[in-house]
C-alpha positions in Angstrom: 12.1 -101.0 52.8 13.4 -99.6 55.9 13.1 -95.7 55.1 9.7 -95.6 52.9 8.9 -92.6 52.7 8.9 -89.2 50.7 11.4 -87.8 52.2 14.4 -91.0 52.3 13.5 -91.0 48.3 14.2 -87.4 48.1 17.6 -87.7 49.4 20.2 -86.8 46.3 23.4 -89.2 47.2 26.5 -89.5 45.2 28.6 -92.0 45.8 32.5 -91.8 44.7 34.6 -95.3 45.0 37.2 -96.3 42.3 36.0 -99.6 43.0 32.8 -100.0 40.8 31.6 -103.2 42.0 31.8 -101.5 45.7 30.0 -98.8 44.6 27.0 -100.5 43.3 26.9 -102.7 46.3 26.5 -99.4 48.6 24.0 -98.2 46.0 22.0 -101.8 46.7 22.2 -100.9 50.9 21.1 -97.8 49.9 17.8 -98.9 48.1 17.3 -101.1 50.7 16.8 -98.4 53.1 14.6 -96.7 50.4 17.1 -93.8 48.7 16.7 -94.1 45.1 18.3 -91.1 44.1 21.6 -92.2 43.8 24.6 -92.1 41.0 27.9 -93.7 41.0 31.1 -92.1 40.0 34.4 -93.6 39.7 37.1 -91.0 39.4 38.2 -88.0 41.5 37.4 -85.7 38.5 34.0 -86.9 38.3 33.7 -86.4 41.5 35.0 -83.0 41.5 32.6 -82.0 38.6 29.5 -83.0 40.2 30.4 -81.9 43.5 31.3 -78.2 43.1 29.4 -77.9 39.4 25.9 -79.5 40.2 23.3 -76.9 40.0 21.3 -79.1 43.2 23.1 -79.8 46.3 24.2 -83.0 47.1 22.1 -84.4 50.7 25.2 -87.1 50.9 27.9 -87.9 49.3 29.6 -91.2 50.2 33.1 -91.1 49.6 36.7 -93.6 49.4 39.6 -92.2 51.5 41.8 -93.8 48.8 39.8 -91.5 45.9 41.3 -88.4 48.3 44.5 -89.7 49.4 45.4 -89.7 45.3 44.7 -86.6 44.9 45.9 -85.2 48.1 43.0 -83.7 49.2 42.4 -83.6 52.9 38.7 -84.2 53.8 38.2 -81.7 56.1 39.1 -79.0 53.2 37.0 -80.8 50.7 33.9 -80.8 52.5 34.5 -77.3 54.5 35.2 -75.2 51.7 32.1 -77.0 49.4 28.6 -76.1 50.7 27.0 -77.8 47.6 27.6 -81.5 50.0 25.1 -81.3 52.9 26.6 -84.3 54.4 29.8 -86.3 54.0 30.8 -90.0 55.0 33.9 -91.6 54.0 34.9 -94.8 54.2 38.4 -96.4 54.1 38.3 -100.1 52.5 41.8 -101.1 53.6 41.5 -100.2 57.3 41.5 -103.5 58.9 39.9 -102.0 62.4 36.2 -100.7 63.2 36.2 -97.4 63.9 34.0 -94.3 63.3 34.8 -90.9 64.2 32.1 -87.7 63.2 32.6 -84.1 62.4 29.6 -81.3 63.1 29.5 -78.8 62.0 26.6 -76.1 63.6 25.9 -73.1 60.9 24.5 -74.2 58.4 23.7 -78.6 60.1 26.3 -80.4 58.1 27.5 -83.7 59.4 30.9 -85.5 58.4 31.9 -89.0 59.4 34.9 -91.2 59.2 34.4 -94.9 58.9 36.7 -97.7 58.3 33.7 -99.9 56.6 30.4 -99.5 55.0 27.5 -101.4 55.9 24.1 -101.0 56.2 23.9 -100.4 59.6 25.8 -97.5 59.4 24.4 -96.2 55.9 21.1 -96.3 58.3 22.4 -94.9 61.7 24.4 -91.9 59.4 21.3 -91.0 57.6 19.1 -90.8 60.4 21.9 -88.9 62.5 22.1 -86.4 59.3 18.4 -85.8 59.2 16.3 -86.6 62.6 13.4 -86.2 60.7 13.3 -89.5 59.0 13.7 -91.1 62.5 10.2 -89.5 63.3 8.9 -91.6 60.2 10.8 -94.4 60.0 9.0 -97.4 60.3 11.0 -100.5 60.0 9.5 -103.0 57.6 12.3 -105.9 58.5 12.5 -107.9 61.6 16.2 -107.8 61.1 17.2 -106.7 64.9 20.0 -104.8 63.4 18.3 -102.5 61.4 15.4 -101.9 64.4 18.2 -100.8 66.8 19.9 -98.8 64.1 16.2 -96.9 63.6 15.9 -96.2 67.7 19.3 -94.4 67.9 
C-alpha cells in the first residue's frame, strides 16, 4: 500500500457520487493508498445528513459536481459554511478536459479542489497536499513511477 500507516487509516472519507459503481471504484483507489475508513453514499440527502449531522468530522469528503448542480448548491457555500468537512475535492465526470483548480483556506487548514477526473494520482497528490504529514511517512511500496512522483510533491 502506498500510505501504510496509522495515520492514512485514520482518515474518515466519505464519498458522494450518484454513480455507484464510480463510487466503489474511488473507494478501491482509496484502499490502495491505504484509507480504509471510507463509506459511499449516493444521494444529495445522504449526503447532507452525514455531512452536517455526523457527530465526527469528515477528514475528506469526495464529491460529484453533478450531486451539487441538482440541488443547486454552490460548492464554495457547501464546504465554507460546514466545518464538520476538513477537506473537500470534487470531481466532474462529464468534463471532457484535465483541469484542477484548489481553494485554501488558512484559519482553521482546510483545502478544496476542483477536478475534472478522479484517479489515483490525484486521490494521492490531494491527500498528501491536505495533510503534509503523511508525506513525512510515506513510503511507497509500488514501483509504479506515477505514484513515486505523486509521493515527492
Amino acid at each position: 500500500m502506498f500510505l501504510e500507516n496509522n495515520r492514512s487509516r485514520s482518515l474518515r472519507i466519505l464519498i458522494a457520487d450518484s454513480d455507484v459503481r464510480r463510487g466503489l471504484s474511488i473507494e478501491q483507489q482509496f484502499n490502495k493508498l491505504g484509507c480504509l475508513s471510507v463509506v459511499n453514499v449516493c444521494t444529495y440527502r445522504d449526503l447532507r445528513i452525514l455531512t452536517y449531522y455526523c457527530p465526527q468530522r469528515l477528514s475528506l469528503v469526495v464529491v460529484n459536481a453533478e450531486l451539487l448542480n441538482e440541488m443547486a448548491m454552490d460548492p464554495l457555500d457547501f464546504f465554507g459554511e460546514n466545518p464538520l468537512i476538513r477537506h473537500l475535492l470534487i470531481f466532474n465526470p462529464s468534463d471532457d478536459h484535465q483541469w484542477s483548480k484548489t481553494f485554501f483556506n488558512p484559519h482553521p487548514q482546510r483545502w478544496m479542489r476542483l477536478v475534472s477526473k478522479i484517479n489515483l494520482p490525484r486521490l494521492a497528490d490531494f491527500l498528501m497536499l491536505a495533510d503534509p504529514a503523511l508525506n513525512e511517512s510515506a513510503e511507497p511500496a509500488s514501483t509504479d513511477p506515477t505514484l513515486s512522483s505523486c509521493a515527492n510533491r
